[in-house]
C-alpha angles and dihedrals in degrees: 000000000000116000120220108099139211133172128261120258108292093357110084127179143159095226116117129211121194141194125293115237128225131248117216111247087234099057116105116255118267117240114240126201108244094240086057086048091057090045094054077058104052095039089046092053097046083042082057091038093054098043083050072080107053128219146332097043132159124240114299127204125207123188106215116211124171108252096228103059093038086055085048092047090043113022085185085059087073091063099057097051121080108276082239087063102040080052098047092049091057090060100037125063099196108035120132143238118200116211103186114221129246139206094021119190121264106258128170086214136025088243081064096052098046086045088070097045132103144177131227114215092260094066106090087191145346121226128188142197125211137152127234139192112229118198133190104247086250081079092071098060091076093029103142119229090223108099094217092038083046088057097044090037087057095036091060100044110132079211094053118132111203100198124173113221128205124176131164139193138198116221088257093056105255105152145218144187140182117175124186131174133227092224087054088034095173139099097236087057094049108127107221131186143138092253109019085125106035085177100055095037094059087043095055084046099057093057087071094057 
């Protein structure tokens, strides 16, 4: 995946998301804490939630609680999730529930938009979903110096990746990351890792502090 950056149309950034990197078949498998396992879940399914829409979306903001303890705060709340989660969070601790975010406040980046949020004590993470436009560094040679020419200039590349990032964190900073991209636009072919957007990663993190 190439890595010069560039927001999505009408949703511009200066967060960066490069490539993930491969792992040889050969290299033992990593041991992951089960709270980052049940992380990797809940980012994978808002990752899946957010693509049933298609594309050209704006920033999208998901609360994480642990199931668990938001079925022990509101029983009723056990009633209106699928039987197959009610189950999976008997048995595990840490799985998550994502409650997406509404009404969120007009930003020009998403560094904007993570500057004005904040957790109560009863989120265990936070998780988002934006789209982004990757271009090989050759783009940048006729880049104009007009912001609106800049966009347009980006929008119409014949080089242009549109890719769609989502990365949670838990209040603690355990990370996770899924990327997919709108040429391989389908969820067997979703890259996921604990450290695949080191910039939205740190910005999702500072909303917990």
């Amino acid at each position: 995946m190439p890595d010069t950056t560039a927001p999505a149309p009408n949703q511009p950034d200066d967060l960066t998301a490069p490539a993930p990197t491969g792992v040889p078949d050969d290299a033992p498998a990593p041991i992951v804490p089960l709270a980052q396992l049940a992380l990797a879940d809940a980012v994978r399914d808002v990752e899946a939630h957010v693509a049933a829409d298609g594309w050209d979306s704006p920033p999208r903001v998901f609360a994480l609680v642990r199931t668990a303890d938001a079925i022990a705060a509101n029983p009723g709340l056990a009633d209106q999730l699928p039987p197959e989660v009610v189950t999976a969070a008997r048995g595990i601790p840490d799985h998550l529930v994502s409650v997406e975010q509404e009404g969120l406040p007009d930003a020009e980046t998403l560094e904007e938009l993570l500057g004005t949020l904040s957790w109560p004590p009863t989120v265990d993470g936070a998780a988002i979903v934006a789209e982004r436009v990757i271009l090989p560094p050759s783009a940048e040679e006729g880049l104009p110096t007009d912001p609106a020419a800049a966009l347009a200039y980006l929008s119409s590349h014949p080089d242009r990746q549109d890719v769609r990032l989502a990365v949670g964190v838990l209040r603690d900073g355990t990370p996770w990351c899924a990327v997919r991209t709108r040429a391989n636009d389908d969820g067997t072919d979703v890259a996921f890792g604990p450290d695949l957007v080191p910039g939205l990663i740190e910005a999702l993190r500072a909303t917990f502090e």
